[in-house]
PADOGU-310565 format. One record per atom (N, C-alpha, C): x, y, z negated; residue in three letters. Coordinates in steps of 0.1 Angstrom, whole numbers, padded with zeros to 4 digits, always signed. Example, Ala and Ser with C-alpha at 12.3 -4.5 7.8 and 13.67 -1.06 7.14 Angstrom:
2
+0132-0057-0078ALA/+0123-0045-0078ALA/+0132-0033-0078ALA/+0128-0022-0071SER/+0137-0011-0071SER/+0129+0000-0079SER/
END
This chain:
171
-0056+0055-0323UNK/-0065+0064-0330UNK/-0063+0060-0345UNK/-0062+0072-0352UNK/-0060+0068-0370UNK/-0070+0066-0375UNK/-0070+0058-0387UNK/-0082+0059-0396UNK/-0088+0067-0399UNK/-0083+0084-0402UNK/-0088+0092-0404UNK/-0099+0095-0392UNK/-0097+0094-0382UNK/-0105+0099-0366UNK/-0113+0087-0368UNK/-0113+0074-0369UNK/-0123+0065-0369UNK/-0134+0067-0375UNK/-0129+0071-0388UNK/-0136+0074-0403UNK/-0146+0088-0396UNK/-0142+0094-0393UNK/-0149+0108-0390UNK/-0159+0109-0377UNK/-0155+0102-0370UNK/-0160+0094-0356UNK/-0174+0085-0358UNK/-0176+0080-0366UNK/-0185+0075-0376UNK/-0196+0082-0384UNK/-0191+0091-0391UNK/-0198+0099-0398UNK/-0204+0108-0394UNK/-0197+0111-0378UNK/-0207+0120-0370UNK/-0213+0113-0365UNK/-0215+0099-0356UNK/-0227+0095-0353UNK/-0235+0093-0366UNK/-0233+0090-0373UNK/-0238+0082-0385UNK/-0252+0096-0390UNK/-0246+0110-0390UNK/-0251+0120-0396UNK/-0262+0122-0380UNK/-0255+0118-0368UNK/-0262+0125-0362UNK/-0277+0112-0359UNK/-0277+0099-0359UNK/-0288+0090-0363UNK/-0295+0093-0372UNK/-0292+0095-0383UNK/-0302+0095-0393UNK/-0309+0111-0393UNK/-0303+0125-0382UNK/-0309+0133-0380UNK/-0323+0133-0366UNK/-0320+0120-0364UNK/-0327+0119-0353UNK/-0339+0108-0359UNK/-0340+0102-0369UNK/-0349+0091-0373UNK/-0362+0098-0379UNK/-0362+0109-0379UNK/-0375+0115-0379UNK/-0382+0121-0366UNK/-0373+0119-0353UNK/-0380+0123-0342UNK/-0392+0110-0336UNK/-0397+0114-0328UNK/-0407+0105-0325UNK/-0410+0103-0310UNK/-0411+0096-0302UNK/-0410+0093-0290UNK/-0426+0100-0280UNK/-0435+0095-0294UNK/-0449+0097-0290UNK/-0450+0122-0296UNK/-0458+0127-0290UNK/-0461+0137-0300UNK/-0483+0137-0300UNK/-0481+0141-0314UNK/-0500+0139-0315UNK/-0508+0150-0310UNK/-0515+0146-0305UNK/-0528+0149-0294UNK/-0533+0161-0300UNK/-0539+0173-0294UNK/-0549+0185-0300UNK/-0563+0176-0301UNK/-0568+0170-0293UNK/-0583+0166-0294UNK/-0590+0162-0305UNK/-0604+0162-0304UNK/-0608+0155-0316UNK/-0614+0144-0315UNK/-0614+0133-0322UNK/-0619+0120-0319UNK/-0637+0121-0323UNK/-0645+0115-0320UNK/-0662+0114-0324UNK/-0661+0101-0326UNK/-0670+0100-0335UNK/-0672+0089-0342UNK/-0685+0085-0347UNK/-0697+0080-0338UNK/-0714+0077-0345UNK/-0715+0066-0357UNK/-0719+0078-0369UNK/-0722+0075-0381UNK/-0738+0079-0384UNK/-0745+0065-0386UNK/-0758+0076-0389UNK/-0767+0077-0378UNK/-0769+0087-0378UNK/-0777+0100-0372UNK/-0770+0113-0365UNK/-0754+0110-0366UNK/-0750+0123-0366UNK/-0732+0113-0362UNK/-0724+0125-0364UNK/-0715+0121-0355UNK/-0703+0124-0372UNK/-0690+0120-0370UNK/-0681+0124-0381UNK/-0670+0128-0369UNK/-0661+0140-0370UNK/-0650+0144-0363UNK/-0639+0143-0370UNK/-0624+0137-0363UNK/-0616+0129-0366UNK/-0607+0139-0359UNK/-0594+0144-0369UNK/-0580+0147-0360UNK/-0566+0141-0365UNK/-0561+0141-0363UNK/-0548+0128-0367UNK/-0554+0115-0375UNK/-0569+0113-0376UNK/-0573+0103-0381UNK/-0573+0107-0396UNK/-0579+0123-0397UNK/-0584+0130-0409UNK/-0597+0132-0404UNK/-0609+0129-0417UNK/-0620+0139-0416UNK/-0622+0152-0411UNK/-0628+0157-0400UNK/-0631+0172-0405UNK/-0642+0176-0408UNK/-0643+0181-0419UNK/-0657+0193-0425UNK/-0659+0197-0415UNK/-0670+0206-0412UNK/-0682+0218-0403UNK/-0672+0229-0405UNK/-0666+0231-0414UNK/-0657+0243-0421UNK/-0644+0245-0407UNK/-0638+0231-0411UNK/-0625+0230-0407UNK/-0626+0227-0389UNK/-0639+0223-0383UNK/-0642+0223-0370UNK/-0643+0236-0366UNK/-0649+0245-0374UNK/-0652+0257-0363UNK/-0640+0262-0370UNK/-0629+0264-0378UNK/-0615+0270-0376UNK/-0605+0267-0362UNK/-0605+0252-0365UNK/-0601+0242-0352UNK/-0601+0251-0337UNK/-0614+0251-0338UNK/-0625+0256-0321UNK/-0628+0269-0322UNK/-0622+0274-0332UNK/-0623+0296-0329UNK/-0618+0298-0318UNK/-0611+0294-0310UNK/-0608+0302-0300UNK/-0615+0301-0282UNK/-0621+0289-0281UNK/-0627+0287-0273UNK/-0646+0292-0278UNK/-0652+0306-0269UNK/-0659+0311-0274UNK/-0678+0302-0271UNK/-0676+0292-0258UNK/-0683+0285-0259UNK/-0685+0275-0266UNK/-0675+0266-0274UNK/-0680+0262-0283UNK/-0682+0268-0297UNK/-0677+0278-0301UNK/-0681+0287-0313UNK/-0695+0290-0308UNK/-0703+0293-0302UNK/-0714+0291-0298UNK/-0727+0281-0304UNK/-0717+0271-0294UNK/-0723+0258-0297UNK/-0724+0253-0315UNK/-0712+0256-0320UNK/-0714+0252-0332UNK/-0727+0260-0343UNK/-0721+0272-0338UNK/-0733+0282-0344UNK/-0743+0278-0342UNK/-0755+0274-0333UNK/-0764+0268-0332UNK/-0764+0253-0340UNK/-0756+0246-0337UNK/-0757+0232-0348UNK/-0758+0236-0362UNK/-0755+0251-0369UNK/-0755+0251-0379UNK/-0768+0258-0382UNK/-0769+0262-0372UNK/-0784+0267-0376UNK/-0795+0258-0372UNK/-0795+0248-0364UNK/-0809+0237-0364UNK/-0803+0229-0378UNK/-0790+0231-0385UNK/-0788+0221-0393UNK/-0799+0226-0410UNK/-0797+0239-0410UNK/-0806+0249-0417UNK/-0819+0247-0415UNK/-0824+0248-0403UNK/-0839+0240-0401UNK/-0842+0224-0407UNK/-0831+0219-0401UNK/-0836+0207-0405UNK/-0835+0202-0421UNK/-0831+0209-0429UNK/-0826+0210-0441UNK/-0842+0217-0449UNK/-0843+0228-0442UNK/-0859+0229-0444UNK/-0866+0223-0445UNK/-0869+0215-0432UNK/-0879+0212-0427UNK/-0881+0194-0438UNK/-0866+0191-0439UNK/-0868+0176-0446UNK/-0872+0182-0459UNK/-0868+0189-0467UNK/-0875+0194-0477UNK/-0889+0197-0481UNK/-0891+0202-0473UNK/-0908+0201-0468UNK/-0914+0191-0472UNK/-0907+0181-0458UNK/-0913+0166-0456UNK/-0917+0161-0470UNK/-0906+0161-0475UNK/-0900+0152-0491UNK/-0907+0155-0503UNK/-0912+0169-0503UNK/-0919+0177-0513UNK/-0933+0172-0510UNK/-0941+0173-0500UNK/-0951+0167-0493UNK/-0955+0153-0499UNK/-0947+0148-0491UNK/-0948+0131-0497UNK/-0951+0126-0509UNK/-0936+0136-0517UNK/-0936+0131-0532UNK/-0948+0132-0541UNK/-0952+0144-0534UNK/-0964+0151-0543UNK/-0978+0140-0538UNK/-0979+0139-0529UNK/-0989+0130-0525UNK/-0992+0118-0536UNK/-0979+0111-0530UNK/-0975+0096-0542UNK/-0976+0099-0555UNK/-0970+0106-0556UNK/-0968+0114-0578UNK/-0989+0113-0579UNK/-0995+0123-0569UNK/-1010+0126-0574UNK/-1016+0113-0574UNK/-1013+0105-0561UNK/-1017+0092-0565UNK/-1018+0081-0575UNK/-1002+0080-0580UNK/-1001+0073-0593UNK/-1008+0078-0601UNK/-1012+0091-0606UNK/-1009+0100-0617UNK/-1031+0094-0616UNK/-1033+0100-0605UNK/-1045+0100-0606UNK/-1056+0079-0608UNK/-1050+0072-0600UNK/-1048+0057-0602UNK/-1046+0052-0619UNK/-1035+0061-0625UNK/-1030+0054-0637UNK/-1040+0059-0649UNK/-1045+0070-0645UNK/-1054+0076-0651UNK/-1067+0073-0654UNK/-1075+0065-0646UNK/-1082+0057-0645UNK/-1094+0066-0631UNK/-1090+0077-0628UNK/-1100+0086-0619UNK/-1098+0078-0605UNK/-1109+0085-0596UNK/-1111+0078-0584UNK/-1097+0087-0576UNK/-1096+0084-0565UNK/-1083+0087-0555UNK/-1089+0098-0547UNK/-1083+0109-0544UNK/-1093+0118-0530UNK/-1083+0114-0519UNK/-1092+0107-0510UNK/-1083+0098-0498UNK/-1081+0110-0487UNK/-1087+0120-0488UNK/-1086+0130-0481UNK/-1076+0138-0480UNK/-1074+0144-0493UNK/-1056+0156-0499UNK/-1047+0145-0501UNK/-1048+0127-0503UNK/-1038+0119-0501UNK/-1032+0123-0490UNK/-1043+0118-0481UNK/-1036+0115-0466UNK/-1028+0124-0458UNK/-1037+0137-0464UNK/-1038+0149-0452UNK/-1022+0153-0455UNK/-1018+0154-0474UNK/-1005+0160-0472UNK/-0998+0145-0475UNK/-1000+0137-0471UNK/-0987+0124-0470UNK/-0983+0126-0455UNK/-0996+0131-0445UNK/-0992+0126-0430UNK/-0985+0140-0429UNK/-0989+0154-0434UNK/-0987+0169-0432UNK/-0966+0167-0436UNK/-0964+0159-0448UNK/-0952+0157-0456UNK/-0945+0147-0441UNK/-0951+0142-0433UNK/-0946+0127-0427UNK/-0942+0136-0413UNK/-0949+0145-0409UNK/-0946+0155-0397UNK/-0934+0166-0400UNK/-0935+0170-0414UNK/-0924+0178-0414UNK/-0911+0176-0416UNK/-0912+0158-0417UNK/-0895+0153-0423UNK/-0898+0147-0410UNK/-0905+0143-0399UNK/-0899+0140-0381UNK/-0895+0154-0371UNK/-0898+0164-0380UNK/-0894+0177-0376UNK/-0883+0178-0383UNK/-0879+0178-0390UNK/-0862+0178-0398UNK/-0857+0167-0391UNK/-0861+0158-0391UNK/-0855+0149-0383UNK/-0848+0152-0366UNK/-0860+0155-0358UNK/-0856+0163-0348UNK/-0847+0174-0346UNK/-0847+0181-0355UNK/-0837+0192-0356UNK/-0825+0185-0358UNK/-0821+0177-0371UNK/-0811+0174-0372UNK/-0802+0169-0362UNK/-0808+0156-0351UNK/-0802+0151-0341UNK/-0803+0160-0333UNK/-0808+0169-0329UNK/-0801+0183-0315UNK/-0793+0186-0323UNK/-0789+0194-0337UNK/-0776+0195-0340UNK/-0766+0192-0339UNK/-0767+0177-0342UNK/-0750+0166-0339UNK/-0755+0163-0324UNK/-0762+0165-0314UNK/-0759+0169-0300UNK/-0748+0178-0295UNK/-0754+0192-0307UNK/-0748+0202-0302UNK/-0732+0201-0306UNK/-0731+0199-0318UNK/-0718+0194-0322UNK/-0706+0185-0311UNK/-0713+0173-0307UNK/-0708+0166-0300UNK/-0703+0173-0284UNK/-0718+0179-0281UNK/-0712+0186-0269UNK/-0703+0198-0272UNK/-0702+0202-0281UNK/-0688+0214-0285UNK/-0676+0207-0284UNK/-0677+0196-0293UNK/-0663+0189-0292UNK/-0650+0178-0275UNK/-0669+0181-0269UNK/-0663+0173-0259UNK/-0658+0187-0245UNK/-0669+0193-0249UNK/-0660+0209-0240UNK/-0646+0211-0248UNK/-0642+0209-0262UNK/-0632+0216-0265UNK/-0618+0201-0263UNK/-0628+0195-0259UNK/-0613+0183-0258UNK/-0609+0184-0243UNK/-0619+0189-0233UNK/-0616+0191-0218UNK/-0609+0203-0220UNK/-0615+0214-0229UNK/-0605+0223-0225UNK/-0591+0225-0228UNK/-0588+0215-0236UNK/-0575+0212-0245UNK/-0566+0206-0233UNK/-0574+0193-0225UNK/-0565+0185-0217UNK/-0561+0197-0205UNK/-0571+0205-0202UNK/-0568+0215-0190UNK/-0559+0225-0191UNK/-0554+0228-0207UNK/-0545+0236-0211UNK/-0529+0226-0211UNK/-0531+0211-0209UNK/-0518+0207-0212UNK/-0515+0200-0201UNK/-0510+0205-0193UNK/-0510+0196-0181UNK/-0497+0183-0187UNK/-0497+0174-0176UNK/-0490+0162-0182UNK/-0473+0169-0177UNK/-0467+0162-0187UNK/-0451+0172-0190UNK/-0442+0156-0193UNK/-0431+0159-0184UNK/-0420+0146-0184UNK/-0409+0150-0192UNK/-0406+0149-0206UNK/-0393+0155-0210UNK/-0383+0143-0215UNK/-0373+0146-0217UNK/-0363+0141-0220UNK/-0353+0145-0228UNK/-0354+0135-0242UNK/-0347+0138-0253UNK/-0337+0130-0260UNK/-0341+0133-0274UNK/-0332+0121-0281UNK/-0341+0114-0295UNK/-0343+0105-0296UNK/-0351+0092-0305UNK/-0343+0090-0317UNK/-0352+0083-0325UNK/-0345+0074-0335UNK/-0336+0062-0327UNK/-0341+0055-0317UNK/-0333+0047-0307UNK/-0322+0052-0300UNK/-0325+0062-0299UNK/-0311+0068-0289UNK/-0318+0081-0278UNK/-0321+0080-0265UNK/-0325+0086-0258UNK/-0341+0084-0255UNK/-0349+0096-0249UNK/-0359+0087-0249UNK/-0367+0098-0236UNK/-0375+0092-0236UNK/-0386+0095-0218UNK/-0398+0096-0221UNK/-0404+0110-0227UNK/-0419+0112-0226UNK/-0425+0119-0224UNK/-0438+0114-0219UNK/-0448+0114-0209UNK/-0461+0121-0219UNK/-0466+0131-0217UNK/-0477+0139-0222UNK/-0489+0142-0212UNK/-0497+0136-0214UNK/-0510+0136-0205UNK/-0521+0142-0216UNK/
END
């Protein structure tokens, strides 16, 4: 064999490895990962955040969780209410208190209390709402990761690697 055929013999493996060193043996998953942060959950896909935004783009097509999510976004609206309430309540309480204490006047233990506890009920009602939300969230995500696996059944193929040949397995 000549130099020239060696030379060239070469450069086609050579061209055809380094066209292969971006293949990948593994390929990544549709699901989405959950993750308890909080009070509430964070959703993960290739080990990216997803926004509320980018979840229900994700999950358009499965109509029971577009469902599901729609409700998480609306107890999330309540509870968004409802802690504002709470917080307004409260604040106002404390503020009249100081205000009235620093002033040198007596305290009314009565409109304290009534809207500290009234402010203390409506932020455990925001509260409540919020966690049935990231319920509902969670249970969306876990319908849409069964229905992802039920769409992929496990597949044996055989190809070609940055190593050379390769054997994978998709479950």
């Amino acid at each position: 064999m000549s130099t020239k055929h060696q030379l060239t013999t070469i450069l086609i493996f050579a061209v055809l490895y380094l066209s292969c060193i971006s293949s990948h043996a593994q390929s990544n998953s549709d699901t989405i990962r959950l993750e308890k942060r909080g009070l509430g959950y964070h959703c993960y896909k290739d080990n990216e955040v997803l926004n509320f935004t980018q979840l229900t783009s994700l999950t358009h097509s499965n109509s029971e969780v577009a469902t599901l999510l729609k409700a998480s976004k609306n107890m999330q609206v309540g509870a968004f209410i409802f802690g504002c309430l709470g917080g307004g309540f409260m604040g106002y309480s404390v503020g009249y208190a100081l205000g009235t204490v620093m002033r040198g006047n007596t305290l009314n233990n009565t409109l304290f209390f009534s809207m500290l506890g009234a402010g203390a009920v409506f932020a455990g009602i925001g509260i409540g709402f919020e966690v049935g939300a990231n319920n509902k969230v969670k249970k969306a995500v876990l319908i849409y990761n069964h229905s992802v696996k039920q769409k992929h059944p496990q597949t044996l193929d055989l190809g070609i690697s940055a190593n050379g040949m390769m054997l994978r397995l998709n479950f």
